[in-house]
BAVEXTOR-578806 format. One line per 3 residues: number of its first residue (from 0); their letters; for each residue x, z, y of N, C-alpha, C. Coordinates in steps of 0.05 Angstrom, whole numbers. Example, Ala and Ser with C-alpha at 12.3 -4.5 7.8 and 13.67 -1.06 7.14 Angstrom:
BEGIN
0	AS	264/156/-114/246/156/-90/264/156/-66 ~ 257/142/-45/273/143/-21/258/157/1
This chain:
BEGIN
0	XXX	-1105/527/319/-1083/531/338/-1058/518/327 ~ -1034/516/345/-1023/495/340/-984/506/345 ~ -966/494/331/-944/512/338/-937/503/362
3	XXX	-904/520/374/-900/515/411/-906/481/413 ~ -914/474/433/-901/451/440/-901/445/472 ~ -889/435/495/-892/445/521/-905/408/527
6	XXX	-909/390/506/-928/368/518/-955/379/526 ~ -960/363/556/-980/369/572/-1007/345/560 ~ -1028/358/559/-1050/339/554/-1074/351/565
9	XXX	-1092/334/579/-1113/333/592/-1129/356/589 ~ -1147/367/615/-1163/391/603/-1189/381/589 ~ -1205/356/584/-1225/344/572/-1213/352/530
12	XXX	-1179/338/538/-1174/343/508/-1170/370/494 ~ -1167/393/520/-1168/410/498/-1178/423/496 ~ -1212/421/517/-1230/428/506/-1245/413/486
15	XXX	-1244/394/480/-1249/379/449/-1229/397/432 ~ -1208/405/430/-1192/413/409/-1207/443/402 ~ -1212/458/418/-1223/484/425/-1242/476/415
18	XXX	-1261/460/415/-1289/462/410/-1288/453/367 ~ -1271/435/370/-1273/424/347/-1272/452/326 ~ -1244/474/344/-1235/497/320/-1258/518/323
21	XXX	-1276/513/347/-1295/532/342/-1313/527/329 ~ -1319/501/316/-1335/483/309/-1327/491/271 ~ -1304/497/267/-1296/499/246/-1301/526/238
24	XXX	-1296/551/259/-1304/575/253/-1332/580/248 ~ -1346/562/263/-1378/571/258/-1380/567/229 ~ -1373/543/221/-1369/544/191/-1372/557/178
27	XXX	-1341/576/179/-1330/598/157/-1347/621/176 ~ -1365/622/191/-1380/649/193/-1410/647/178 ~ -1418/624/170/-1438/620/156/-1434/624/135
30	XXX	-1415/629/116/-1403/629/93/-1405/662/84 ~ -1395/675/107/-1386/711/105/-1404/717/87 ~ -1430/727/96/-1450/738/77/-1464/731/55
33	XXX	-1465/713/49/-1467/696/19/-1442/700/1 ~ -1422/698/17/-1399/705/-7/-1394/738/-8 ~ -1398/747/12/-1392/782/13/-1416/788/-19
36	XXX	-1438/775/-10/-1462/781/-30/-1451/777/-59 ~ -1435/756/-60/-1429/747/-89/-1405/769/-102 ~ -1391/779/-85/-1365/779/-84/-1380/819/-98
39	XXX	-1387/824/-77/-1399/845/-86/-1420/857/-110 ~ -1429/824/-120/-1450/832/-137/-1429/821/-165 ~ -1413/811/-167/-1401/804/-183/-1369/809/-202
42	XXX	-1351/820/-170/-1323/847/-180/-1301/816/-174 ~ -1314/784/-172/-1293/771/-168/-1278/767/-131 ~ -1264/763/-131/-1241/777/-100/-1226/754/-94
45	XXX	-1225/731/-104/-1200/710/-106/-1209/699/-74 ~ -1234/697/-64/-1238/688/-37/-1227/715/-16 ~ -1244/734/-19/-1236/758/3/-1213/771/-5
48	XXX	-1206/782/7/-1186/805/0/-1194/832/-16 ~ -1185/834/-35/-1193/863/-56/-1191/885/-31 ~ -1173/885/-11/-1178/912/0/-1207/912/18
51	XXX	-1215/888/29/-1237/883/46/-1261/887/26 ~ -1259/877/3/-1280/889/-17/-1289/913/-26 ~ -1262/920/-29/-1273/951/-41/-1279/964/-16
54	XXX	-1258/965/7/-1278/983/32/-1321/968/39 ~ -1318/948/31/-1345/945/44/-1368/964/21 ~ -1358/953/-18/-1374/956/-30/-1374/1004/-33
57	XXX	-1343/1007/-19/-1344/1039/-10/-1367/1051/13 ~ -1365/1030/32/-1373/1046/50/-1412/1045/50 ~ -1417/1024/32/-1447/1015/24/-1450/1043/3
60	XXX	-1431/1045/-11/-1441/1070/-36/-1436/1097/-22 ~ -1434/1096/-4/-1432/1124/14/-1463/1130/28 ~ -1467/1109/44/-1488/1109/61/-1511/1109/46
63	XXX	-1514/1100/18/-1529/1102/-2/-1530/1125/-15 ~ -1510/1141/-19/-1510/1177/-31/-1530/1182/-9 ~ -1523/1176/14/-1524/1205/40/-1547/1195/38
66	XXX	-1562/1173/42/-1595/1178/40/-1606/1187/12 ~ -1598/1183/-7/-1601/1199/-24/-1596/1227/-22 ~ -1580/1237/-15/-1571/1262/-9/-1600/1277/4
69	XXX	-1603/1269/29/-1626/1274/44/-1649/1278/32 ~ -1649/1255/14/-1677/1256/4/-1680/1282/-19 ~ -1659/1284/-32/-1664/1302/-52/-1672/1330/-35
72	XXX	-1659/1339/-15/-1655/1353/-2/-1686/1364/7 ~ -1704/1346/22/-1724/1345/32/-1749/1358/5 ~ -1733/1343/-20/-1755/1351/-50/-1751/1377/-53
75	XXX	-1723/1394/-40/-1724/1412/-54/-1710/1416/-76 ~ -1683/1389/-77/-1672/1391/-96/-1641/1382/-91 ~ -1638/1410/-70/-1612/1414/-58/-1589/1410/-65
78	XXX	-1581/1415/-109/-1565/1419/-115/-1559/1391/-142 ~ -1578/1370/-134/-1578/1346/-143/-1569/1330/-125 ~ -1547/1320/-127/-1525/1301/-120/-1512/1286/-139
81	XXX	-1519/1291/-160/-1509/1264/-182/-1532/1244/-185 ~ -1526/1231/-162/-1552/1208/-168/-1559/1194/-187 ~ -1575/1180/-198/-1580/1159/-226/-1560/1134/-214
84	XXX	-1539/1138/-233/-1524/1100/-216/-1540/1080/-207 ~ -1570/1076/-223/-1578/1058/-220/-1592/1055/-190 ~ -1607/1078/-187/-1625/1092/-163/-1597/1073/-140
87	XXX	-1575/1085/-140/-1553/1083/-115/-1553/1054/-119 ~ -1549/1037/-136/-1552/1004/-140/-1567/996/-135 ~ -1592/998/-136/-1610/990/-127/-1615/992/-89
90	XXX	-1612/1015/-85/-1611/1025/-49/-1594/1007/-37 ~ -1569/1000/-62/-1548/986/-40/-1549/955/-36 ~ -1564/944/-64/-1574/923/-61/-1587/915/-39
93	XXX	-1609/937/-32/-1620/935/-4/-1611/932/26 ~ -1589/953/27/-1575/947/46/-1555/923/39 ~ -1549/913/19/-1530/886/22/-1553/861/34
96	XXX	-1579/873/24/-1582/842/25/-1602/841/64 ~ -1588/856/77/-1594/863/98/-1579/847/118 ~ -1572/821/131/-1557/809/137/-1540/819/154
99	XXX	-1552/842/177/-1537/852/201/-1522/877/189 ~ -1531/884/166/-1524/911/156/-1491/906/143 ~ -1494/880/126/-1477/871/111/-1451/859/136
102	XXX	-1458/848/152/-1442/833/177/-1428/865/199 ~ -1439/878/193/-1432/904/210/-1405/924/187 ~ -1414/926/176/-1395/932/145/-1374/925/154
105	XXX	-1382/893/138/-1354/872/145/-1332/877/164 ~ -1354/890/189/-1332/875/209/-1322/906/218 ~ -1327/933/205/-1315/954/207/-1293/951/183
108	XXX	-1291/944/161/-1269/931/141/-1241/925/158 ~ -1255/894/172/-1242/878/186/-1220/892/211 ~ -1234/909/221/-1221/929/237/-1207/950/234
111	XXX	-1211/959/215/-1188/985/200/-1169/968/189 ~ -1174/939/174/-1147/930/167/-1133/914/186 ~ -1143/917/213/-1128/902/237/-1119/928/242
114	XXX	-1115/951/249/-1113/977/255/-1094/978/241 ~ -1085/990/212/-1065/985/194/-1042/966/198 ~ -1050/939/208/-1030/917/196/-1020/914/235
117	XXX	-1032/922/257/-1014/938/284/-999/964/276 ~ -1004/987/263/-990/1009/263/-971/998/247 ~ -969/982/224/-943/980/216/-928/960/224
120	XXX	-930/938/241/-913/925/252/-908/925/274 ~ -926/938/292/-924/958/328/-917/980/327 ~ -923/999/306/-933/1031/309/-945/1031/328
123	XXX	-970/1020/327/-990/1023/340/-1007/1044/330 ~ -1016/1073/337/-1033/1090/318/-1055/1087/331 ~ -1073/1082/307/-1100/1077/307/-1122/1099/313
126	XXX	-1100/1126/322/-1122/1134/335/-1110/1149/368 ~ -1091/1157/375/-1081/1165/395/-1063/1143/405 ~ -1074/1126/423/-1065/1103/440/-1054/1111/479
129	XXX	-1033/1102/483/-1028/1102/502/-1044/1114/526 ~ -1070/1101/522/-1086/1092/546/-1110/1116/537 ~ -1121/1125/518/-1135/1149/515/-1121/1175/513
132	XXX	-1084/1178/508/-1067/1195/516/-1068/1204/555 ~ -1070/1181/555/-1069/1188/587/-1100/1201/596 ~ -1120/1189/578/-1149/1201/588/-1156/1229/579
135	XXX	-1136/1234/557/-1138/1263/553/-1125/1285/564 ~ -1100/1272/582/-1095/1284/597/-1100/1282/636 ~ -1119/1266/636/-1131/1267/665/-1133/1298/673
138	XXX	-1130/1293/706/-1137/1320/721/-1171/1328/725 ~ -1183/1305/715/-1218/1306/718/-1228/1315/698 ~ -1232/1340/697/-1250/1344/669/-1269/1335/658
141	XXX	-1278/1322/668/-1297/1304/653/-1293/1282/638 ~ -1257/1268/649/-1262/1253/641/-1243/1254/618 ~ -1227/1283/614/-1210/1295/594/-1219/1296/575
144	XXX	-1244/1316/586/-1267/1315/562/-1276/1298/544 ~ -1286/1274/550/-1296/1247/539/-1270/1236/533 ~ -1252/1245/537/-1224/1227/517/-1208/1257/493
147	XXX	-1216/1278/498/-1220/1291/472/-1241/1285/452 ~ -1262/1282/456/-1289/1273/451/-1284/1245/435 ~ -1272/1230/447/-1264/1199/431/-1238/1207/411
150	XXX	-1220/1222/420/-1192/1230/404/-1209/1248/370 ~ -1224/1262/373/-1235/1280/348/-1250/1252/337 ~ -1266/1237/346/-1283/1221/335/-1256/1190/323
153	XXX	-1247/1191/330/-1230/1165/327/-1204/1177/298 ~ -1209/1200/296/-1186/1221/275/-1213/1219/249 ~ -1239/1229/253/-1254/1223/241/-1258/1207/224
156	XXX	-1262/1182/250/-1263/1154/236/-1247/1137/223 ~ -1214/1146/225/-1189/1144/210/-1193/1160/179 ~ -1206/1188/177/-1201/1196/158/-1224/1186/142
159	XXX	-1247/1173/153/-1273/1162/129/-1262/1133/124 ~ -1248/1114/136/-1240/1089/124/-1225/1096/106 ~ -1209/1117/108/-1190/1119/83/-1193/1125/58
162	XXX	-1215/1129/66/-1241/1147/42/-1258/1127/42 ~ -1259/1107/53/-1275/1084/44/-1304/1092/51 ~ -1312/1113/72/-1344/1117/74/-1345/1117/107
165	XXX	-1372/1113/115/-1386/1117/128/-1409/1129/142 ~ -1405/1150/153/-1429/1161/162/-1456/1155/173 ~ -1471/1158/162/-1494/1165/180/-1504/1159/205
168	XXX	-1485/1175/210/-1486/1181/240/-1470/1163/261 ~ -1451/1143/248/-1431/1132/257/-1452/1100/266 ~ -1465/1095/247/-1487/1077/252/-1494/1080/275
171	XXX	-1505/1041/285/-1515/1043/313/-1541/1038/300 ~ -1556/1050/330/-1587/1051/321/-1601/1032/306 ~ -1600/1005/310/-1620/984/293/-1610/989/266
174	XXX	-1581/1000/256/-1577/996/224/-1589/1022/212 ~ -1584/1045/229/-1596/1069/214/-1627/1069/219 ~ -1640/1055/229/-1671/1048/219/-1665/1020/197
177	XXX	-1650/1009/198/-1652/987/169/-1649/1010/143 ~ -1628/1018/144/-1620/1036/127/-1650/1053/117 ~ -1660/1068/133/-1671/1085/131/-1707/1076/114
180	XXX	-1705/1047/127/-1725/1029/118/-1719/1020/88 ~ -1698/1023/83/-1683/1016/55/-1687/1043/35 ~ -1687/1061/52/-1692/1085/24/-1724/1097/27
183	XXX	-1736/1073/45/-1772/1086/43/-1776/1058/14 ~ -1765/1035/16/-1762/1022/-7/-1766/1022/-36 ~ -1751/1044/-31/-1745/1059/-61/-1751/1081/-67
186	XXX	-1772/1088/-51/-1787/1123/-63/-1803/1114/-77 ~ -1808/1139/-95/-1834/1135/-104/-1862/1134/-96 ~ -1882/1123/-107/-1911/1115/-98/-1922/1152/-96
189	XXX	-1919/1165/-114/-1931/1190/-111/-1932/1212/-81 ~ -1951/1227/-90/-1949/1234/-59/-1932/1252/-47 ~ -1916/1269/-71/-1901/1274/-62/-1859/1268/-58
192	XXX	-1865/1242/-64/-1848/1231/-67/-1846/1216/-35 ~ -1869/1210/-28/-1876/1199/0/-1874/1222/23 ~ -1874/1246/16/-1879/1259/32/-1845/1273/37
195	XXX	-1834/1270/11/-1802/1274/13/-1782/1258/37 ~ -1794/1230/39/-1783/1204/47/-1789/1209/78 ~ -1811/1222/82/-1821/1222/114/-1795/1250/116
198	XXX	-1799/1276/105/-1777/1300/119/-1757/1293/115 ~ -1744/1270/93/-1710/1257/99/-1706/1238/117 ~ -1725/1219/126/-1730/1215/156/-1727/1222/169
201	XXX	-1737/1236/181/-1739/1254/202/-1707/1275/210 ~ -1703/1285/183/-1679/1302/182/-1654/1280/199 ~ -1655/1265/185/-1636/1240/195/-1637/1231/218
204	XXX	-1663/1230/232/-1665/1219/264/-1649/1244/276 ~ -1661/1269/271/-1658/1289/290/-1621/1305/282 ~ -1614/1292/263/-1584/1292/269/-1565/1269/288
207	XXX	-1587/1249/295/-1570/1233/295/-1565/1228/336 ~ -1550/1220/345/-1550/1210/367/-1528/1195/375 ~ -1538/1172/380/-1511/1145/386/-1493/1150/411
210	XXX	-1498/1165/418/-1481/1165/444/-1454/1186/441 ~ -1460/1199/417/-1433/1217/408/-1423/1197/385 ~ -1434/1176/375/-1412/1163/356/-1391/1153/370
213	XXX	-1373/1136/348/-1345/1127/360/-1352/1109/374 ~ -1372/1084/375/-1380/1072/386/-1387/1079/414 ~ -1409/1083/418/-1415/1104/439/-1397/1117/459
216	XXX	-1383/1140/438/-1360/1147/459/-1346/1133/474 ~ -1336/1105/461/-1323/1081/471/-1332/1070/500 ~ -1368/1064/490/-1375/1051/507/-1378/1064/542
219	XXX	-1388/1094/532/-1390/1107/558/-1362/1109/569 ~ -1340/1114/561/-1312/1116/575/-1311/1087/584 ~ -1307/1061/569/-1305/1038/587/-1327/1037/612
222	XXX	-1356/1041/602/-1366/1039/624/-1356/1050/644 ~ -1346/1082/654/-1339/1101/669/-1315/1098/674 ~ -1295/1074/669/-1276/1064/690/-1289/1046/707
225	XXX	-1297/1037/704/-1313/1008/717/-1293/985/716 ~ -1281/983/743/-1268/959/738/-1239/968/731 ~ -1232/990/724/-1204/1006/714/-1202/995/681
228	XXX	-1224/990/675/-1231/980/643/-1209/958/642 ~ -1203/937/655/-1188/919/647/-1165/919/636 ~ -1154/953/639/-1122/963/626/-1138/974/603
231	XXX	-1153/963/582/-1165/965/562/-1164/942/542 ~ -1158/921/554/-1157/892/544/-1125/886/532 ~ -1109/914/533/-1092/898/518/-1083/921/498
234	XXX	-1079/905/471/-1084/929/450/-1067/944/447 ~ -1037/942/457/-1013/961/452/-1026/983/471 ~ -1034/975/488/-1037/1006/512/-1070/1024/513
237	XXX	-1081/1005/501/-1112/1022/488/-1119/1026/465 ~ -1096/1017/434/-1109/1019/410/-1125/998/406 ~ -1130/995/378/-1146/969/369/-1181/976/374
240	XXX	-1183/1003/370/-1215/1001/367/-1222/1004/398 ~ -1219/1022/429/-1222/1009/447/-1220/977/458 ~ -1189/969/454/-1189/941/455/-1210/926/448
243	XXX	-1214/928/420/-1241/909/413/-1259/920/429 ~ -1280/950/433/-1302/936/452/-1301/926/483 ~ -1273/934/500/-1266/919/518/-1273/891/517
246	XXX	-1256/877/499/-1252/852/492/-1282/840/495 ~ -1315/848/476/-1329/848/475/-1352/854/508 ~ -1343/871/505/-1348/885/535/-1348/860/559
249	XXX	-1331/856/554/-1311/833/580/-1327/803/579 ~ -1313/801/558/-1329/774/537/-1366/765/535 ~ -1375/782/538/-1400/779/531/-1410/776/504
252	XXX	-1392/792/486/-1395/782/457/-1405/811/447 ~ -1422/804/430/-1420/824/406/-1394/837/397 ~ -1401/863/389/-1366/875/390/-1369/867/359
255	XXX	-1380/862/333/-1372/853/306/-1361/824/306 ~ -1374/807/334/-1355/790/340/-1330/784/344 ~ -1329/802/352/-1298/803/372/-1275/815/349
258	XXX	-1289/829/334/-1272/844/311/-1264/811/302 ~ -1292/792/285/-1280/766/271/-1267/756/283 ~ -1264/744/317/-1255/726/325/-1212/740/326
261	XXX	-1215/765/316/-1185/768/306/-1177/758/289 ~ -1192/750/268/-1182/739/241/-1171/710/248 ~ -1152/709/226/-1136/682/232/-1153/654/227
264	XXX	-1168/652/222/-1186/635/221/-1204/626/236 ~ -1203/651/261/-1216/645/284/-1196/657/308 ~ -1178/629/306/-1151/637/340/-1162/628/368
267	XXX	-1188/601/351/-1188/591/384/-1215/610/396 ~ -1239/623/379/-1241/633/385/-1239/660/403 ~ -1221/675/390/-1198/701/403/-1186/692/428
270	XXX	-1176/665/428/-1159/656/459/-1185/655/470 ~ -1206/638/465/-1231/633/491/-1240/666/500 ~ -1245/680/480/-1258/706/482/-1241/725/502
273	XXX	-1210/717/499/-1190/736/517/-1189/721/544 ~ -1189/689/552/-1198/681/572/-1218/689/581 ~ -1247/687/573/-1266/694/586/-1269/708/594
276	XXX	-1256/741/585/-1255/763/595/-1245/764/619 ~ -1234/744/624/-1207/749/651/-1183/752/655 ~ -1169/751/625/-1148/748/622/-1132/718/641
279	XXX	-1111/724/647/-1091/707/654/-1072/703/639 ~ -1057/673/639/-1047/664/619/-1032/675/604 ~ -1010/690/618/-990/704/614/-999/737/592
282	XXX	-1026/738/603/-1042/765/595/-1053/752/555 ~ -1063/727/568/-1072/716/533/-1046/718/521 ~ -1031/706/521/-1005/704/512/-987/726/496
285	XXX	-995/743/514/-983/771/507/-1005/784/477 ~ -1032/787/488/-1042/793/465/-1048/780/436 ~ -1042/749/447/-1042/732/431/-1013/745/414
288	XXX	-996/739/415/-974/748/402/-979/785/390 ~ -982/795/401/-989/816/391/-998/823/362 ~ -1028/804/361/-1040/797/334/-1031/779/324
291	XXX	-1018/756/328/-1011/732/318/-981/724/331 ~ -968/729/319/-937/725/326/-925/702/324 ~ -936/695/302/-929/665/286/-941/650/306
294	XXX	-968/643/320/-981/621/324/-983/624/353 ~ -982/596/366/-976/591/399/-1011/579/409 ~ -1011/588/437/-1036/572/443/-1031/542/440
297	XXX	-1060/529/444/-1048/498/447/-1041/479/474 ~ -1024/473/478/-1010/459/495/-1043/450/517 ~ -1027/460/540/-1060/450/567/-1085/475/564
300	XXX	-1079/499/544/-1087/524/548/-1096/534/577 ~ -1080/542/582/-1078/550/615/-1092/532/636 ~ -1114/518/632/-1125/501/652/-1153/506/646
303	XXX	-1158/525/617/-1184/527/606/-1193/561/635 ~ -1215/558/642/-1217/577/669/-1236/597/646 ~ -1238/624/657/-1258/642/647/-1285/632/649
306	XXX	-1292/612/661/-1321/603/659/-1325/575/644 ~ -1310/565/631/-1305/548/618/-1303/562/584 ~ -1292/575/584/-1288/594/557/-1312/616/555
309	XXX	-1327/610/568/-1347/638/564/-1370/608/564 ~ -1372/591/574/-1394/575/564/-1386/557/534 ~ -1360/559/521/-1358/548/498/-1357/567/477
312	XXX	-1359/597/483/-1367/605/461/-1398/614/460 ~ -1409/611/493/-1438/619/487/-1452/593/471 ~ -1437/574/468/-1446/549/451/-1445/555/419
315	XXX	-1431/571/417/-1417/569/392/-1433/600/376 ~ -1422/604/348/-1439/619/340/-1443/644/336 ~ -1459/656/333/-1470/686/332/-1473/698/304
318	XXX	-1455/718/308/-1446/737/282/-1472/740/271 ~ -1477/735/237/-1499/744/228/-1507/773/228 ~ -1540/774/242/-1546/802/252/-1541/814/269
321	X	-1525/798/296/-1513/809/316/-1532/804/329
């Protein structure tokens, strides 16, 4: 992306320009999980950010207790919770070297520190937003309901990033069967070590259900505006974590996508993704600045159509494990 400039140039050139920077992002998305891997197996940070590190290598050593946790639990050995360090290193190894597991992490990192770095230069609060204030106070109980329901879950999910963990339960379904496939991994061969692994299984399915996570809650409230969803697409008036699965939602993207395509490294992505949704110029613009204050679309923007921007990023690449 490029600073103001009001010279007009062809729409051929700037979808070459667009394509080239998406061309550049695919790049640096091939890169993420090979260096997350290093970065984590090794304590050096000079590429990522130390705070993006320690939340990912936190919220892996969490999800790693709690199946441990379970499992002890299942043996019969309720009041064992000091795991062997090594036992938890090893589990997490597993889940790192899980590519969708590792890319999902990431891009909850990515999103608490977009969350943070709006509340302090918007006061944007990352968990009571404009636009779910108003859904908690609707005259429809139902739909009050499901915006208390997202308000407890979204206070939740504020107080485990801060804490650097992740639940369980917060997992969408394909990772909590990776996960879960990760601590049958590492039982033991004996039989009753096997037989532990099947009742901490089990324990774990039958707590779990995606449609009360934060996710979830998200999804069924956007769905249940229908086309009212579109006062969702802009992040001062919905909060960052609706916004993103709107954005996604809209977009046709993976919502761990939509989290990267905030990063500054991916702008032309984020402009195609907010076009495609349906944004209008004036509408990119706005959110563009929002997250990116410093940086201007590029000159002949506004000629790129929502169906033009939704076929150059379906060209373009797919979050590892998405």
């Amino acid at each position: 992306m490029t600073a103001n400039s009001a010279q007009a140039i062809p729409l051929e050139a700037v979808g070459a320009v667009l394509r080239d920077e998406l061309a550049h992002g695919d790049a640096l998305i091939g890169t993420i999980s090979p260096i997350l891997r290093h970065l984590l197996a090794n304590d050096e940070h000079s590429v990522f950010g130390d705070d993006i590190i320690a939340r990912v290598r936190g919220m892996m050593n969490h999800v790693a207790r709690q199946l441990l946790d379970q499992l002890a639990i299942a043996a019969g050995e309720e009041d064992q919770r000091d795991h062997d360090p090594a036992r938890v290193a090893g589990l997490v190894e597993r889940l790192v070297a899980h590519t969708g597991f590792l890319s999902h992490v990431h891009a909850l990192a990515l999103e608490w520190q977009l969350a943070e770095r709006l509340q302090a230069r918007l006061a944007l609060d990352p968990v009571l937003s404009p636009l779910l204030q108003a859904l908690v106070a609707s005259s429809e109980p139902a739909v009050a309901a499901s915006g208390m329901a997202l308000l407890s879950s979204l206070a939740r999910h504020a107080q485990a990033q801060r804490r650097m963990q992740l639940p369980l339960r917060e997992l969408p379904g394909d990772l909590l069967h990776a996960a879960v496939l990760a601590l049958r991994g590492i039982a033991t061969a004996d039989e009753a070590g096997q037989a532990a692994v099947v009742q901490a299984e089990r324990a774990i399915r039958e707590d779990y259900d995606e449609g009360r996570s934060r996710l979830g809650l998200i999804s069924r409230l956007l769905t249940g505006m229908g086309g009212g969803a579109t006062v969702a697409l802009s992040v001062t008036h919905a909060g960052t974590a609706m916004f993103l699965s709107a954005l996604a939602l809209a977009s046709g993207q993976d919502r761990d996508m939509a989290i990267l395509a905030t990063n500054e490294g991916q702008l032309a992505r984020f402009a195609l993704a907010l076009r495609a949704a349906g944004l209008k110029q004036q509408a990119v613009e706005e959110q563009f600045f929002s997250l990116h204050p410093d940086v201007a679309l590029p000159p002949g923007f506004e000629q790129i159509g929502a169906d033009q921007a939704a076929a150059l990023l379906s060209r373009s690449a797919i979050y590892p494990g998405s």
